[in-house]
C-alpha positions in Angstrom: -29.2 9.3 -5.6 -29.1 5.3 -6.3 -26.2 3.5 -7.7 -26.8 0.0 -8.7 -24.8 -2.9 -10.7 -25.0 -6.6 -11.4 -21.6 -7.9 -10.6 -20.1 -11.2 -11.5 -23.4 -12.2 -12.5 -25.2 -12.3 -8.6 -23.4 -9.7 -6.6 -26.0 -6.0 -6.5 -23.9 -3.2 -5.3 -26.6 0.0 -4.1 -25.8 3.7 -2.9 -27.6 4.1 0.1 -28.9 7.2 2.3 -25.5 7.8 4.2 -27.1 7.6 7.2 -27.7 3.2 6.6 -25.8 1.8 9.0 -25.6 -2.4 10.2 -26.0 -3.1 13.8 -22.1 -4.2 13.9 -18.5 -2.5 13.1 -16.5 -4.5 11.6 -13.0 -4.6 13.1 -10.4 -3.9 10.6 -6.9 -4.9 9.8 -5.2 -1.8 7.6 -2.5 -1.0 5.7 -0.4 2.1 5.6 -0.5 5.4 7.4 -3.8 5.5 8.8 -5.3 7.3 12.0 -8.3 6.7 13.8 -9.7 9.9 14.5 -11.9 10.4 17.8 -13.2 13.4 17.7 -14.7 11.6 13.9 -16.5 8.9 15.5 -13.6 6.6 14.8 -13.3 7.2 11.3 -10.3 6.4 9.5 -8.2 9.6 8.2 -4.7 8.5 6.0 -2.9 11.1 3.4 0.0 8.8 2.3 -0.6 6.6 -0.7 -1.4 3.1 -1.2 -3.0 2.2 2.2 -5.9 -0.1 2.0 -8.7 -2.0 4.8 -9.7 -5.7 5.3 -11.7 -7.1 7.5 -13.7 -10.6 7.9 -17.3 -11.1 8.1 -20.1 -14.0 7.4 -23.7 -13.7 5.2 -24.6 -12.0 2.4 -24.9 -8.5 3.1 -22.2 -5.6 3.5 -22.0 -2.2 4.1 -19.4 0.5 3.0 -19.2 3.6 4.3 -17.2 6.5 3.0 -17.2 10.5 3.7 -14.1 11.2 0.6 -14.9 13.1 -2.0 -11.2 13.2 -3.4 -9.8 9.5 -4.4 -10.7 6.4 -6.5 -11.1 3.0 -4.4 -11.3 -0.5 -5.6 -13.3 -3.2 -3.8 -12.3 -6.5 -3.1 -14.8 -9.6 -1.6 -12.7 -13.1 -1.3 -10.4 -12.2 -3.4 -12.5 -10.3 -6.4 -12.5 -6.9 -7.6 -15.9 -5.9 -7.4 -16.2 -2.4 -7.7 -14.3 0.8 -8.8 -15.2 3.6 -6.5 -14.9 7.2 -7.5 -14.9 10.1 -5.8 -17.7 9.0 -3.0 -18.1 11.4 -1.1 -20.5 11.0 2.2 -22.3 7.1 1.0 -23.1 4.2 2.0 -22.6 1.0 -0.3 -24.6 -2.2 0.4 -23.2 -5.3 -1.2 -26.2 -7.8 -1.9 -26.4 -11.4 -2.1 -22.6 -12.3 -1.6 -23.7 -15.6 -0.5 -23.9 -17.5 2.8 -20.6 -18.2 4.9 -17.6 -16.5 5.5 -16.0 -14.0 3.1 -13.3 -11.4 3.7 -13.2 -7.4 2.2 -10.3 -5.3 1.3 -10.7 -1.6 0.0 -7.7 0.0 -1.8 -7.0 3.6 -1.9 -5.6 4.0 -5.7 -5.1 8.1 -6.1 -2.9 10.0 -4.6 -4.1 13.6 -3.4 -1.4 15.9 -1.8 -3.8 18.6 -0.5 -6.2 16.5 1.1 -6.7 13.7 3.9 -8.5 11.1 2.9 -11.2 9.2 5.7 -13.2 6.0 5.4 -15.9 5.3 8.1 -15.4 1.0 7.6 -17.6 -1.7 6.9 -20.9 -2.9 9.1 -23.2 -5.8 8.8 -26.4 -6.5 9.6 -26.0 -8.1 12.7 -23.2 -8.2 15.2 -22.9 -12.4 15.0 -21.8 -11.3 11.5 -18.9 -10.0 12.4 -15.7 -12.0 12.4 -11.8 -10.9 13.3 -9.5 -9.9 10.4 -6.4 -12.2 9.7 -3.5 -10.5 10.5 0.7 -10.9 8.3 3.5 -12.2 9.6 5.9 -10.0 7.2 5.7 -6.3 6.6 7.9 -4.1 4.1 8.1 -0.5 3.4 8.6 1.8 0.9 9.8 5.3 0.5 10.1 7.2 -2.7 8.6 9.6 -5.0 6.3 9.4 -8.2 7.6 6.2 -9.1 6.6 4.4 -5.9 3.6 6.0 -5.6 2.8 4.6 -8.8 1.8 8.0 -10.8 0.5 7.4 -13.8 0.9 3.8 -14.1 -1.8 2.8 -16.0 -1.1 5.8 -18.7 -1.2 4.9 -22.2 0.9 7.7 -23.0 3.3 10.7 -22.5 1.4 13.4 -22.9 -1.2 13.8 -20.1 -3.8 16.6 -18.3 -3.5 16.6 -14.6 -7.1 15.1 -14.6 -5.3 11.9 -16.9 -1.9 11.8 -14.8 -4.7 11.4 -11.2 -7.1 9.3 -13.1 -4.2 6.8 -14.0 -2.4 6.6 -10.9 -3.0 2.7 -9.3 -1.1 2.7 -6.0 -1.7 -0.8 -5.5 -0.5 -1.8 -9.2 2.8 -0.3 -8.3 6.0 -2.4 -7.8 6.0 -2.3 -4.1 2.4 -3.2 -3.8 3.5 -6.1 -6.1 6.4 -7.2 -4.2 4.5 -6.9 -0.8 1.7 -9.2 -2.5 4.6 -11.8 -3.6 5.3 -12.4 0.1 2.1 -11.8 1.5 3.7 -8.8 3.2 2.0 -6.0 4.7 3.1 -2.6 3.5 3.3 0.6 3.4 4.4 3.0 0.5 5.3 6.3 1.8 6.4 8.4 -1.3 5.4 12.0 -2.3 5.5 12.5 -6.1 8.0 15.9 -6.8 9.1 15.6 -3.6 13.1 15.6 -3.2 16.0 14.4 -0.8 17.0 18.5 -0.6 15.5 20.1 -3.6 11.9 19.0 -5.1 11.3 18.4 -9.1 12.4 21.9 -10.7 13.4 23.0 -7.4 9.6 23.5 -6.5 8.8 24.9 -3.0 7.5 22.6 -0.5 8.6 20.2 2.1 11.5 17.7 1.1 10.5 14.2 1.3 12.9 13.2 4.8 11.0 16.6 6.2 7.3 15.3 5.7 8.5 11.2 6.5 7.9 11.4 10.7 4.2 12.4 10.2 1.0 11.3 9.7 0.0 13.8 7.4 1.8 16.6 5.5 1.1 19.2 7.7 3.2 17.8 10.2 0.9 18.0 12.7 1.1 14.2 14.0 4.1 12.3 14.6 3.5 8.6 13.1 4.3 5.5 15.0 2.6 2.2 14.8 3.6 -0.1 17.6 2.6 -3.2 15.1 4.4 -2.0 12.2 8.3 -2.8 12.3 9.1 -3.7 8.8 11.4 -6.6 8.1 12.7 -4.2 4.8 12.8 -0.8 3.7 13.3 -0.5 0.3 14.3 3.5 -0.7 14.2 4.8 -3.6 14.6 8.3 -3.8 16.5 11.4 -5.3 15.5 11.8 -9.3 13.6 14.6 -8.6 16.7 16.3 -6.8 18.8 16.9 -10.2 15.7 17.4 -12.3 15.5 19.7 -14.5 18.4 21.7 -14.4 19.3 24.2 -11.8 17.7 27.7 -12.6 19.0 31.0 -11.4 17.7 31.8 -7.8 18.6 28.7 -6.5 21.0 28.1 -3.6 23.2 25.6 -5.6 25.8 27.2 -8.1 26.6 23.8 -9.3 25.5 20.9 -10.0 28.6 19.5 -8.2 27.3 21.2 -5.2 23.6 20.3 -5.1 25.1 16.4 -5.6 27.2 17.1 -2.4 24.7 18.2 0.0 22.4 15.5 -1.7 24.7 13.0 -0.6 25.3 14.3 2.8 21.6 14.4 2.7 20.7 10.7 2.4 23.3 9.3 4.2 21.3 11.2 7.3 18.1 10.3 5.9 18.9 6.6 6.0 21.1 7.0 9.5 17.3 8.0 10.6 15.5 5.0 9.3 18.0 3.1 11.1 17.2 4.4 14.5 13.4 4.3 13.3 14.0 0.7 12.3 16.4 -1.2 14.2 16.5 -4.3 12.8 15.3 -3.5 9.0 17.3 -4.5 5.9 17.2 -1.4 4.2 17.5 -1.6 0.2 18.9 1.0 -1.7 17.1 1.2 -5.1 18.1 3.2 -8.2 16.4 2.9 -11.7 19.2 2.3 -13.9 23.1 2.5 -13.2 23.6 5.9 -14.0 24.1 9.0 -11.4 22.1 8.0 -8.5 23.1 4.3 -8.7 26.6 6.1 -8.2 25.7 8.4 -5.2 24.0 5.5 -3.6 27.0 3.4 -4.0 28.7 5.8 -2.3 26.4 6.1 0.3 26.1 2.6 1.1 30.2 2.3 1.0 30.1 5.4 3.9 27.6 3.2 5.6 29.3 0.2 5.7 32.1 1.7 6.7 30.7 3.3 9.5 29.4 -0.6 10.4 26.3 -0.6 9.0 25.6 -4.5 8.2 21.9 -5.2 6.5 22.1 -2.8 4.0 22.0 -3.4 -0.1 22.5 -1.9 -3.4 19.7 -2.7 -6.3 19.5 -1.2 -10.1 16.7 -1.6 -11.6 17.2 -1.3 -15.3 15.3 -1.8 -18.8 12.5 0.6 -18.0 10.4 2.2 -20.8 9.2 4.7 -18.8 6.1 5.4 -22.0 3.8 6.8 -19.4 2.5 10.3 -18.1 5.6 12.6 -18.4 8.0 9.7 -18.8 7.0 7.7 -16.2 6.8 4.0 -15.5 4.1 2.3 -16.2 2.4 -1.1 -15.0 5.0 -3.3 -17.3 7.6 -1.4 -15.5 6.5 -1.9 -12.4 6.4 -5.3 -13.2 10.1 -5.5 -14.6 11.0 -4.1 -11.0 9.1 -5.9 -8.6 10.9 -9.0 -10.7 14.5 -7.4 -10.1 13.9 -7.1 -6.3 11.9 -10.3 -5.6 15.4 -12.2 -7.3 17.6 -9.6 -4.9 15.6 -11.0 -2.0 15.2 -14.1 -2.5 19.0 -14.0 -2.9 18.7 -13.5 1.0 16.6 -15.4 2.5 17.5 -14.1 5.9 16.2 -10.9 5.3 13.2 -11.4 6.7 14.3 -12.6 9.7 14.9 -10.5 12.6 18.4 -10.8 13.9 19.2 -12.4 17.6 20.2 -9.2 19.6 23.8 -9.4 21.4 
């Protein structure tokens, strides 16, 4: 099978045999959840949205190499999209004629796919004097959520959508935390599971809650996550719409909706207490889309909190939103309205990204 395109007018993109390999690894800076798997030659295996790869290199020839069958990627050299990459499966792309000099690579993961881990194999050149060190970020942010911070459906042009349409549409990195992160040229990760709740899922749906799945790698739960290098400056969390929608139905354990808002409370006030010990130092922002319910529950979270002591900690609305995509949610304008609300809220405080002097 052969792939082939022109792009930008000098750049020729081929599929080659999966077995095409350059004499030289590139070593790669990523983004989000990601593990590098031994017993896969090295290969990088993620199941969390939005991560993404970069890595530096010199000349005019590079190789992809993927073994994913699942997602949509999107291909970056200096700076330019140069390819949209679907569903790859075992391949090998060689990038042609990018020019002599020094150039750097990112690859974003777009889709999100709950039932399957996702693994890139990295980028190679030619030869190993090729190969140059990727730049590293000074900040880092994260965010937790659901469908609206994994950016589902985001690129929809309407309501009404097949599964196939609501995957298809789904841009991680167009979402507001990937735009925020961008802003401050923060690394990031987004670590939201769309339908997944703070104690009951979207129409009380069985599965693992959100706070359940967070500690782990992947959604099995089979490997704790910690990455030494990532301590993130701010958590931003936004998270509990799916808990009160739709309705309760009979069989569930709530008799009221009184009751489910109770133990959702109780709920997230552990969930953050655990972020806290996970991230010392963070400012953690509390987000809600609008001013209704959950901006009240938060608020009363956050007053518990500060009560308690709790110091870098804040309380964000984030209202106007259209919400004319796939199933009534958010699309890329959105997005955008939010990303503006909470690069105002943090540039309100400045010292946020600092990390405060210990006693």
């Amino acid at each position: 099978m052969r792939f082939a395109a022109i792009l930008a007018g000098t750049v020729l993109a081929t599929l080659a045999s999966d077995k095409m390999y350059g004499e030289a690894r590139l070593e790669m800076h990523t983004g989000g959840r990601v593990a590098s798997s031994a017993e896969n030659g090295g290969s990088n295996l993620f199941q969390w949205p939005g991560v993404y790869f970069e890595s530096r290199f010199k000349g005019d020839t590079l190789l992809v190499h993927f073994k994913d069958a699942n997602n949509i990627y999107r291909l970056y050299v200096d700076g330019k999209a140069l390819l949209t990459i679907q569903k790859p499966g075992e391949s090998t792309i060689k990038l042609n004629v990018l020019g002599n000099g020094d150039h750097t690579v990112r690859l974003d993961l777009l889709t999100e796919t709950q039932s399957s881990v996702g693994r890139f194999d990295g980028f190679s050149v030619p030869n190993a004097t090729d190969a140059l060190m990727p730049a590293s970020r000074a900040r880092q942010i994260e965010f937790i959520g659901d469908s609206f911070v994994v950016g589902l459906a985001d690129t929809s042009t309407k309501r009404q959508c097949s599964e196939e349409e609501i995957w298809s549409t789904t841009d991680t990195q167009q979402s507001f935390g990937a735009m925020t992160a961008k802003h401050y040229d923060a690394d990031y990760e987004i670590n939201a599971i769309s339908g997944r709740g703070v104690v009951r899922n979207f129409a009380g749906s069985a599965g693992d809650l959100l706070p359940d799945i967070y500690p782990y790698t992947f959604y099995n739960k089979s490997t704790k996550y910690d990455d030494p290098k990532f301590r993130p400056q701010i958590v931003v969390l936004a998270l509990g719409g799916n808990d009160f929608l739709p309705a309760l139905h009979s069989g569930e354990k709530w008799t009221s909706t009184e009751s489910l808002r109770a133990d959702y409370i109780a709920a997230l006030f552990d969930f953050i207490k655990k972020l806290r010990e996970r991230q010392a130092t963070a400012f953690i922002v509390l987000l809600a889309y609008g001013n209704g319910e959950i901006y009240a529950d938060y608020a009363s979270v956050l007053e518990t909190l500060k009560a308690s002591g709790e110091t870098r900690i804040g309380l964000l609305a984030a209202s106007g939103l259209a919400r004319t995509g796939c199933n009534w949610h958010i699309t890329i304008e959105d997005h955008e309205k939010i990303a503006t609300s909470l690069i105002e809220f943090l540039d309100h405080q400045p010292e946020v990204w600092a990390t405060p002097k210990s006693d």
